[in-house]
N, C-alpha and C positions, 0 to 999 in steps of 0.2 A: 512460547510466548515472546521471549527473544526475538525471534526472527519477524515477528510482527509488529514490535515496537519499533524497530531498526527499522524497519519497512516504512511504517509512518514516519517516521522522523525522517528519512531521506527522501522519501515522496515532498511532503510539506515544507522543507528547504530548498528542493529544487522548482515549486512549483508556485510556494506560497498561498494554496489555497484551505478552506476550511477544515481544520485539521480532525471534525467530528465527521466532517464525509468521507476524507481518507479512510480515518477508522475504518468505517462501517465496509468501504468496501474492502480493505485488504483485512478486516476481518470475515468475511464473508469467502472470500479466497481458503485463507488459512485453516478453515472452519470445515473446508471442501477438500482439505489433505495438503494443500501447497506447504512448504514448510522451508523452504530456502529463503532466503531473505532478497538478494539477489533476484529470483525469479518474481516474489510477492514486488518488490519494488518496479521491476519491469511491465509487470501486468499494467501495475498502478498506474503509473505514466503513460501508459499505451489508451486504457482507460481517462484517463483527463483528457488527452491531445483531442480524444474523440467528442469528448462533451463538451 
């Protein structure tokens, strides 16, 4: 759970967006096996650019 909270928090500081959609999606990640935070945070960001 660690690496998913870190995940959020540095998604939502770099990005400033709502920090209940971050949740969901880099819990949906984590939930799916990812578990480095680093990686979850990558995803995340890769993710927003696109939406």
């Amino acid at each position: 759970m660690d690496a998913q909270s870190i995940a959020i928090d540095t998604v939502v500081a770099l990005t400033d967006c709502d920090r209940d959609m971050v949740a969901a999606f880099i819990r949906r990640l984590y939930l799916a096996g990812v578990r480095d935070p680093k990686r979850l945070t990558f995803k995340g960001l890769q993710a927003l650019a696109r939406a």
